[in-house]
N, C-alpha and C positions, 0 to 999 in steps of 0.2 A: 146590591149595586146593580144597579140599569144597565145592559149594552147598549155600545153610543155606534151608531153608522157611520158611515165617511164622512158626513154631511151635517154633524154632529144632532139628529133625529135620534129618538128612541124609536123602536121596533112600531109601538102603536103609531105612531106619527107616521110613519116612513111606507106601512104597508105590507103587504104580501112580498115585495121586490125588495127585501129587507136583505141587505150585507151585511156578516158578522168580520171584525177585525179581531184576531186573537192575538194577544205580546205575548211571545212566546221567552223564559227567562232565558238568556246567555251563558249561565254556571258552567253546563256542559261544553258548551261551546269554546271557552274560555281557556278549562282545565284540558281538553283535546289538543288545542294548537300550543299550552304552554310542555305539553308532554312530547308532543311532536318535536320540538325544539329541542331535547334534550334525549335521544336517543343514542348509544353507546354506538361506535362501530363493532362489525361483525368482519367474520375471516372474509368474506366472498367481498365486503368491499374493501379491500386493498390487494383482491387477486388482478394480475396482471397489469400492478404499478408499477411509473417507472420513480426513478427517482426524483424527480422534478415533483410529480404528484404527491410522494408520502412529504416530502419539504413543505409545499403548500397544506399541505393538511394540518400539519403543526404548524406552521407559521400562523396561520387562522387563530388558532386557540394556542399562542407560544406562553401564555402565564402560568399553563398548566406544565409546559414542562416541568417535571420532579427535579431536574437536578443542573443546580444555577453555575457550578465551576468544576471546576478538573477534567479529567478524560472525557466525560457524561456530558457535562454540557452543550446545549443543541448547537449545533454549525449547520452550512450547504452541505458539510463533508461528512455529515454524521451516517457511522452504518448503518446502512436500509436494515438489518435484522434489527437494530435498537429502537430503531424508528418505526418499527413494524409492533414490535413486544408491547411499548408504553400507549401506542396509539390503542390496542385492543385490550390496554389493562382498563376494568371500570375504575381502578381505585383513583386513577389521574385524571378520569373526567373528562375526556374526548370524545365529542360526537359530531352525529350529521351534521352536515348544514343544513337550515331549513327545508330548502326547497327538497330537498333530496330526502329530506326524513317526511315532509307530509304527500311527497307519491309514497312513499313506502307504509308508511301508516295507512295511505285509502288500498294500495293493494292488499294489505291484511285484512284491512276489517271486509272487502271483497271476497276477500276467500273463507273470512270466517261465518259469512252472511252461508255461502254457497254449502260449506261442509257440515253446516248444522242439519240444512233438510233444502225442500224447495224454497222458493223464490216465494212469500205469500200475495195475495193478488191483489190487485191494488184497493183501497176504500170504495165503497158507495157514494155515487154522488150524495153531495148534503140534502136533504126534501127539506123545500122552501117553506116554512110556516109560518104564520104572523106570532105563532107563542114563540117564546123564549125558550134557546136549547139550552142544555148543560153544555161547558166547555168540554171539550174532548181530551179526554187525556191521554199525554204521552207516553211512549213506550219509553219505558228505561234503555238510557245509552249501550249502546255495547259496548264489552271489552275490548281494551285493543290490545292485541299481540306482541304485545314488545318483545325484543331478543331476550334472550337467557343473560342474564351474568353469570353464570358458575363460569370458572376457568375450562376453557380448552387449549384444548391439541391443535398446534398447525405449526403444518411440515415450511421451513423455512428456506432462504436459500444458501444455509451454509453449508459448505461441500462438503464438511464431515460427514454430514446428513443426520445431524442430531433434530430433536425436535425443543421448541421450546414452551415449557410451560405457562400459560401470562397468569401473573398474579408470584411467580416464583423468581426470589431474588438471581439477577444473573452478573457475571464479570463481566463487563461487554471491553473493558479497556483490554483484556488478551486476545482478545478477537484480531488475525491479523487479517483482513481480507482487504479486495481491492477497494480504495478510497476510503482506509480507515485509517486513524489518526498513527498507527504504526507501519512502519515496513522493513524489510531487509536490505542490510546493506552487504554486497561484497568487499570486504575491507582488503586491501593490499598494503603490508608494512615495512619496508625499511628500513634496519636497523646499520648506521653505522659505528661502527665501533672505534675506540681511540686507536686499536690498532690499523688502522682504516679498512676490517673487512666488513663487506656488507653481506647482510645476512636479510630472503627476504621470507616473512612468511603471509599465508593468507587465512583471514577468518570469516564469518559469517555474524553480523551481529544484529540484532534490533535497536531501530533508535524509533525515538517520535517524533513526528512532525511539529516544527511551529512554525509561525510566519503562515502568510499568507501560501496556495499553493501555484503555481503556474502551470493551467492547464493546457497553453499553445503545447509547452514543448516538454510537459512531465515533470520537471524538475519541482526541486521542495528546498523546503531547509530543514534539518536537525537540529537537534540537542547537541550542543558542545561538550557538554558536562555529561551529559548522559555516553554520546562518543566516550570520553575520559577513561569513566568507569569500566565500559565495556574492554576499554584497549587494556586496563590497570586488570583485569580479570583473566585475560587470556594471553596477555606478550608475557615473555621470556624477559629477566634482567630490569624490568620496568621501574624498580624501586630508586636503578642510580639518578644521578643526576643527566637531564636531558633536554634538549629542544625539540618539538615538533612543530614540523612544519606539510604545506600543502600546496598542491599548484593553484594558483589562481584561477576562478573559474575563467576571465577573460583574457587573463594570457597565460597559459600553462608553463610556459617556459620558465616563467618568473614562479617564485613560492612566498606564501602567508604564514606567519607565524602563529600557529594554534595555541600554544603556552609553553612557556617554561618554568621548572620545576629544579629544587634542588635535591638532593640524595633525600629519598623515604617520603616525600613532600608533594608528590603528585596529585592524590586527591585530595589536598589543600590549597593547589595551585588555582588562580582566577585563570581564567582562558581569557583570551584578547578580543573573542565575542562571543555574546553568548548563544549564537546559532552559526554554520555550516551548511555553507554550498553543497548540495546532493545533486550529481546531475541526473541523469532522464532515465539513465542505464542502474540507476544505484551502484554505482561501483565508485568509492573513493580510496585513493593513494595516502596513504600519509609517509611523511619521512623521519625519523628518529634518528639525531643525532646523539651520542651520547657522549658524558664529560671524559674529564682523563683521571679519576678515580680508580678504575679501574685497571689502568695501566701502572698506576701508582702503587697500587695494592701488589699487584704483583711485579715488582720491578727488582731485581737483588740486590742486598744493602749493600754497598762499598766497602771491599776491604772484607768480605767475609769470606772463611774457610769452608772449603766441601769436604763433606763429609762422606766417609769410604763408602762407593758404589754408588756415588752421584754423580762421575762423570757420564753415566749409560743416558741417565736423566738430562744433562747438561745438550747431550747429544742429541736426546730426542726431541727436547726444546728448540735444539738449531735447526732439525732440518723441520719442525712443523713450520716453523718462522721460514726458511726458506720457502714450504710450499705454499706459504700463504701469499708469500711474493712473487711467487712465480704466476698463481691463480690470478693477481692482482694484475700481471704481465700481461697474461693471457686475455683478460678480458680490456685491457686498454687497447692491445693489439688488434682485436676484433672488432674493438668501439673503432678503432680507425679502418678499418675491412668496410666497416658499416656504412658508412660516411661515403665512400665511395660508389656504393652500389647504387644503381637507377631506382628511383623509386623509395630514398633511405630519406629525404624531407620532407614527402607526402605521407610517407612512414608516421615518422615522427609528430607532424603540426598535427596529425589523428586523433592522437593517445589520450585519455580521456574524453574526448570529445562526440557526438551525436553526431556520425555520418550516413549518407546514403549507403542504401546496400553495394551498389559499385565498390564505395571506397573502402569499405569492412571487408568486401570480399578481395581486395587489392592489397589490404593488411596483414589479413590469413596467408597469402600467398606469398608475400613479399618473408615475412617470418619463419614459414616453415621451409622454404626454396634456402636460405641463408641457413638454416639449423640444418641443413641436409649436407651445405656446402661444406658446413666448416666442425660440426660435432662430429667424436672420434674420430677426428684428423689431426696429424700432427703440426704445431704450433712451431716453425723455427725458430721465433723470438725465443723459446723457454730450453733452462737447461736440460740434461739429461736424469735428474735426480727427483726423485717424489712422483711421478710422474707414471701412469702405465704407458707401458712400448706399446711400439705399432711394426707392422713389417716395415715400413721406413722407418727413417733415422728420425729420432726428435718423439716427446710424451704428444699422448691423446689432448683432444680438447675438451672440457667436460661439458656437456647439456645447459649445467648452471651456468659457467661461462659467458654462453649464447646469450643466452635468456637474461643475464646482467650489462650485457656490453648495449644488447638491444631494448633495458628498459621495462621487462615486461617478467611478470611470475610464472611460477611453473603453473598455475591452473590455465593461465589464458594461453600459454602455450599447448600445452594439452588438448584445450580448447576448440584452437587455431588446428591443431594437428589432424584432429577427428572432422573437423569441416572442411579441409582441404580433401581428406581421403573420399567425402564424401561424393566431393565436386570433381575430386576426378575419377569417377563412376559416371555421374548424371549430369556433371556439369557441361559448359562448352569442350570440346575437346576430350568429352570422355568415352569411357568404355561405352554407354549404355545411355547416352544422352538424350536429355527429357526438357522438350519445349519450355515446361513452365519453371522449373528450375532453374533456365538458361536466361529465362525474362526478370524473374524475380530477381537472380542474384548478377545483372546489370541495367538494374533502375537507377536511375541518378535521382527520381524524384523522392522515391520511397525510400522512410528511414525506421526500419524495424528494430534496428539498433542489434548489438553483435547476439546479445542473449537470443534473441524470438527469433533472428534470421539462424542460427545453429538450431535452434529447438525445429523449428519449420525441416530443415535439412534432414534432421535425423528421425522425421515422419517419414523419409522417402525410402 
């Protein structure tokens, strides 16, 4: 076959001034950019992503995500460690974008040009002849450098400082870090009882997120159901028969009816939604009423005989009944103490609610100033019987008391106790008073919420 000139002349035709055109084939050309396109990511690119970034990166290629429902499946809110692991597994199939994998393919095959030896120097010009050359042949492509797939090590950023393996099956659903689909809740609970004593305690429990989350002001929703089990697993008595209930998130004064349940029937019971208002602070109230089964169960049948050396027993039945009456005095007594002191409405509209640091710190003080006035002081509303003495006349008042009359647990009291002491050391008016303690804890703007602003506190 003839070479044909630009001008479509053979060589004889055209002269000594004779142009060769070479078609050079595309194979190579072809299989480079379709390999380029498909390059796995590596640890170095997702170092110093934020979370916006690893989201788009999956969002790009979201078919590949492995796993379509339950905990695992992708959200905005999914943990940067899970989202870190699947993106560097090759088994799912995520890689470069284009543009970003063929600079990376030309810097390789640069440096592999470089590391073999020198640079070779460039061709001889062509010498013009009027014969016919042979086509010059190409130099076989070079390899390109693609990443390694074996699994590696990279150090991630969970705070246990485990490392994780990619390519190794992991639980990512117990993972509880921030902006994962779990988190803690401080539960405070209520128990009243047919005899009307109230008894309160506090747990700690995990629930999971549903519903949408609300990132203005932190808050989320729970599990209903999952709440249920956690309460069914750790309260006292929970098998009777009960109501619970919860303050509304938009008016706390008023309460929502979480379920009711007959005797043994609680985790059979439907809840009246199936998600729960968690505010900012994760700390939710419940109230537990319970039936009158219990007071039935033990109530003495009519007309029955005591039996020799039951009166001791008869006696100590009466006066535990008295002291629960008097306890029940004591703290109604104080609920009306309460009521009167400056500061007991802003007290109160607080309670559960996301305040500036001013008004947390207006809280703390108002609680622990009132548990100073009136705990281990004598009560004259109460008699003189069940009761410890004081050098006056009249029983102590007990801690619980306080802390029931004003609404609030012994943890948050405790709480309150420990950041009042702290603040008056550093606070305004303290021993040993500190500028920025004194700004942070009367910000009206800033709302750190009671945990962060005590946790800040007890850095000083």
């Amino acid at each position: 076959m003839e070479d044909i000139g630009w001008n479509g002349k053979s060589p004889h035709e055209e002269g000594p001034n004779f142009c060769r055109l070479v078609m050079v084939p595309s194979t190579h050309m072809e299989r480079e950019v379709s390999m380029m396109t498909e390059i796995p990511y590596e640890a170095n690119d997702l170092q110093d992503k934020w979370r916006e970034d690893l989201v788009a990166m999956v969002q790009r290629q979201h078919e590949r995500w492995p796993f379509k429902e339950g905990k695992r499946r992708f959200t905005s809110k999914t943990n940067m460690v899970h989202m870190r692991a699947v993106l560097l597994n090759p088994a799912y199939g995520f890689t470069r974008p284009q543009a970003t994998a063929s600079k990376q393919v030309a810097a390789q095959r640069s440096n592999a040009v470089s590391a073999d030896g020198p640079i070779p120097p460039p061709p001889p010009p062509p010498v013009l002849s009027s014969a016919p050359s042979p086509p010059p042949t190409l130099p076989p492509p070079l390899p390109l450098a693609l990443p390694s797939l074996q699994p590696t090590t990279v150090q991630t950023e969970d705070p246990v400082g485990t490392e994780l393996e990619h390519g190794a099956e992991m639980d990512f659903g117990s993972c509880a870090l921030p902006g994962s689909a779990v988190q803690d809740v401080d539960l405070y609970v209520d128990f009243m009882h047919p005899s009307a004593d109230l008894e309160r305690f506090a747990y700690s429990v995990t629930l999971e997120q549903v519903g949408a989350l609300n990132d203005l002001t932190g808050e989320w929703q729970g599990s209903t159901m999952q709440l249920i089990e956690r309460l069914h697993e750790k309260a006292p008595g929970i098998e009777d028969a009960l109501d619970i209930t919860y303050p509304d998130p938009a008016h706390p004064e008023y309460l929502r009816r979480l379920v009711s349940a007959a005797a043994g029937g609680l985790l059979r019971s439907a809840p009246d939604a199936p998600s729960i208002h968690i505010p900012a602070d994760n700390v939710l109230t419940l109230h537990v009423r319970f039936g009158q089964m219990r007071a039935a169960a033990t109530a003495p049948t009519p007309g029955a005989t005591s039996a020799p050396g039951t009166a001791h027993g008869q006696r100590c039945a009466t006066a535990s009944g008295s002291c629960a009456s008097q306890s029940r005095t004591a703290t109604a007594w104080l609920a009306e103490k309460a009521q009167e002191e400056p500061g007991y409405a802003a007290f109160k509209a607080g309670q559960h609610r996301i305040q500036p640091n001013a008004a947390v710190v207006a809280s703390w003080q108002f609680a622990v100033q009132f548990c100073e006035r009136y705990s281990q002081k004598p009560c004259p509303e109460l008699s003189d019987s069940c009761q410890p003495w004081s050098l006056v006349r009249g029983p102590h008042i007990k801690k619980k008391d306080v802390q029931d009359a004003l609404g609030v647990g012994s943890m948050w009291m405790a709480e309150a106790q420990q950041a009042v002491h702290i603040l008056r050391q550093y606070g305004e008016g303290g021993s040993s008073p500190r500028q920025a303690v004194i700004a942070k804890c009367a910000s009206t703007s800033e709302k750190a919420g009671a945990r962060d602003l005590l946790a800040y506190l007890r850095m000083q």
